[in-house]
C-alpha positions in Angstrom: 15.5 4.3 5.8 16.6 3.1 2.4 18.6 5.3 0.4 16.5 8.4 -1.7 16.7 9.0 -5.4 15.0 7.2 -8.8 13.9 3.4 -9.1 16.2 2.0 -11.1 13.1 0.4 -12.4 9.5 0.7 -12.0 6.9 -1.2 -13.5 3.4 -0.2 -15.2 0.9 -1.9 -14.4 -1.6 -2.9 -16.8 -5.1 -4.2 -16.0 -7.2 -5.8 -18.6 -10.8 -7.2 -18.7 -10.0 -8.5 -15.2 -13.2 -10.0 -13.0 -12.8 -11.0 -9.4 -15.1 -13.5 -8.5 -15.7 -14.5 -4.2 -17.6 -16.7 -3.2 -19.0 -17.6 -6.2 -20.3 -14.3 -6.7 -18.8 -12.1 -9.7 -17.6 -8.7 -8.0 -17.2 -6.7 -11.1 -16.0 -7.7 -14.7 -14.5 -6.4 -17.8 -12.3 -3.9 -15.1 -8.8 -2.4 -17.4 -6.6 0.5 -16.6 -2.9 1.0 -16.3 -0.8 2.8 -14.0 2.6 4.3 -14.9 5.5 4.9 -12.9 4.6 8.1 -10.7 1.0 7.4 -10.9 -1.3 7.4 -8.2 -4.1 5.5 -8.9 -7.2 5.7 -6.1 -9.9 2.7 -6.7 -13.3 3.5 -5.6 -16.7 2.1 -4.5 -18.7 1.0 -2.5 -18.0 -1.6 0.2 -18.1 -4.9 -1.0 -17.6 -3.5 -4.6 -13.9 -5.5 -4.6 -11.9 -2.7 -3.8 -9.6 -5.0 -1.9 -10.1 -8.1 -3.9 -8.7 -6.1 -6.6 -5.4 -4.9 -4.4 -5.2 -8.6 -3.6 -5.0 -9.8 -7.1 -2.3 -7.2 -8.2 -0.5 -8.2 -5.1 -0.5 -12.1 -6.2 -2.7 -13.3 -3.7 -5.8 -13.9 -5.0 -6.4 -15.6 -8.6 -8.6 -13.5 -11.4 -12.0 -15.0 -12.6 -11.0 -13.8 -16.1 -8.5 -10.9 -17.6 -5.0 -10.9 -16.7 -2.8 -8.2 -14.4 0.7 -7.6 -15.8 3.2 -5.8 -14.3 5.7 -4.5 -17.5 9.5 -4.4 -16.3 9.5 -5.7 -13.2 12.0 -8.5 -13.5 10.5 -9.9 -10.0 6.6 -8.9 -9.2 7.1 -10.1 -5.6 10.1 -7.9 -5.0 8.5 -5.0 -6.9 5.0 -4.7 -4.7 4.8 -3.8 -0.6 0.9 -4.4 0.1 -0.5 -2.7 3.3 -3.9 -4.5 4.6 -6.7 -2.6 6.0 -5.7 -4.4 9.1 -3.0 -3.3 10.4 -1.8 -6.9 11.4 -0.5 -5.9 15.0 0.6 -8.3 17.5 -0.7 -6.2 20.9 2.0 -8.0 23.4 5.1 -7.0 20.6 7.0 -3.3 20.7 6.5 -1.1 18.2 10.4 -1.3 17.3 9.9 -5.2 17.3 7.3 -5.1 15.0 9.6 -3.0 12.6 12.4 -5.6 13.0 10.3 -8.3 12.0 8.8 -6.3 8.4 12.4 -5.6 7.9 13.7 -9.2 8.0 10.4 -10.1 6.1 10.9 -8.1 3.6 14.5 -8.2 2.8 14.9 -4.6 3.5 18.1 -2.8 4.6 16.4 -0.1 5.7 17.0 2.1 9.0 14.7 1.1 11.7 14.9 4.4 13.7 14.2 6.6 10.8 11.6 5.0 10.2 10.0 5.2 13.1 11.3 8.7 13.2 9.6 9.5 9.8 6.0 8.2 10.9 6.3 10.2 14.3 6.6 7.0 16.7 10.4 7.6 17.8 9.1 8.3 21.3 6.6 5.1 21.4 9.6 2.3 20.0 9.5 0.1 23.1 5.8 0.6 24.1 3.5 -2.7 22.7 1.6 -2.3 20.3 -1.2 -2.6 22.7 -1.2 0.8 24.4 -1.2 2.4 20.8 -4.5 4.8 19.7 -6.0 3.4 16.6 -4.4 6.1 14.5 -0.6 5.4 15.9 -1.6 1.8 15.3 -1.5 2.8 12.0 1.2 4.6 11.4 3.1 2.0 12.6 1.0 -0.4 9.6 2.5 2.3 7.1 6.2 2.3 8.7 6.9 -1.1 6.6 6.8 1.2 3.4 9.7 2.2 4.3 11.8 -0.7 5.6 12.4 -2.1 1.8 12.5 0.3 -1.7 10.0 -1.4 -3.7 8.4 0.9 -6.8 4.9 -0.3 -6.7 2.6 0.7 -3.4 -1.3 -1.3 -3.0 -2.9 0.4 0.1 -5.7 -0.8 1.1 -7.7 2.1 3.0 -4.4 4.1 4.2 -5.7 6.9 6.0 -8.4 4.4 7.8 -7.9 5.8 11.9 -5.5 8.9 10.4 -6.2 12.2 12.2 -5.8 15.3 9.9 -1.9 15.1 10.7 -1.2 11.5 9.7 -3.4 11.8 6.5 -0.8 14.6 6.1 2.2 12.6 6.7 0.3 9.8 4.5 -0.1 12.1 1.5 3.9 13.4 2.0 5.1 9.6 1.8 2.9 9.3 -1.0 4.2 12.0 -3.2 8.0 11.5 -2.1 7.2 7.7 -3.2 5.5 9.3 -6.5 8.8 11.8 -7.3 11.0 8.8 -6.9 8.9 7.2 -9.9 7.4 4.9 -8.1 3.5 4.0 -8.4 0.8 4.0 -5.7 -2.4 1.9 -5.9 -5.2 2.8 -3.2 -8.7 1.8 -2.2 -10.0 4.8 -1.0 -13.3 6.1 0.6 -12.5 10.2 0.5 -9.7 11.3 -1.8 -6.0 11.4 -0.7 -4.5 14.0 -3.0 -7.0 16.5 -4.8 -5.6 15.4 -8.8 -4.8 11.6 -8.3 -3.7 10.6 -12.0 -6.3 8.4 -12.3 -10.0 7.6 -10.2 -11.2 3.5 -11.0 -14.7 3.1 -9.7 -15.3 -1.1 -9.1 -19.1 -2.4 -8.2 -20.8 0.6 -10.1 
């Protein structure tokens, strides 16, 4: 695992009068908040609200219908953002300990493998595929890339999804070492992670 201790620098990130359009169809509109460094943010809603299509568009991967998403003092957005899907993005036939390899070379990160693994409570399943895992070790493993690469700005996309009521404990204790560090979290959420997030946005109401 990467090296503990404050980003050097952490971005806020500002929303303002964003829409998010799919399809054609206008998701929500007029959206603006900000998040500062040791924020946790949770975005809520219904499903289909644009929960994720919001993630997406902070991320850089999908294009605003209108408003504009800035991300203050980050010299490089790309290099400043890890994005975990709602899918965990598992190839079944690959180890667990491959899988980490591959984030960590995908992500430029220097960070230890084994700790990782280690830190997430899969030490013992590093050469099983990722086949044989239960749906909440599946992810875990999904959340182990946090940790491969130091980046200050976190867009989870239904985290605990699978966790039993130990892994949405070891969710919430990445969260709030991520948070001390200065660095901000951004989650689409159906239950609450942390009883006094800094900030609730509702999408779709």
């Amino acid at each position: 695992m990467s090296a503990d201790g404050p980003f050097q620098e952490t971005p806020r990130v500002r929303v303002e009068a964003l829409a998010i359009a799919r399809g054609g169809r206008v998701l929500f509109d007029g959206l603006s908040f900000e998040a500062a460094p040791s924020a946790l943010v949770e975005i809520v809603g219904p499903n289909g609200a644009g929960k994720t299509s919001l993630l997406r568009a902070i991320a850089g991967f999908l294009r605003p219908h209108a408003g504009r998403i800035v991300l203050d003092g980050a010299s490089e957005s790309a290099l400043a953002q890890h994005f975990v899907a709602h899918q965990n993005g598992l190839k079944p036939s690959i180890s667990v300990r491959a899988h980490l390899r591959y984030w960590a070379g995908l992500l430029g990160g220097a960070g230890d493998e084994r700790a990782a693994l280690e830190r997430v409570g899969l030490a013992r399943a590093a050469d099983l595929p990722a086949r044989v895992l239960s749906q909440g070790q599946a992810r875990r493993l999904a959340l182990s890339r946090l940790l491969l690469a130091r980046r200050p700005v976190w867009l989870l996309d239904e985290p605990a999804a699978a966790l039993d009521a130990a892994g949405r404990a070891l969710l919430s204790d990445l969260i709030e070492a991520h948070r001390a560090q200065g660095g901000v979290v951004l989650a689409a959420v159906h239950e609450p992670l942390v009883p006094t997030p800094s900030a609730r946005v509702e999408v779709g109401a």
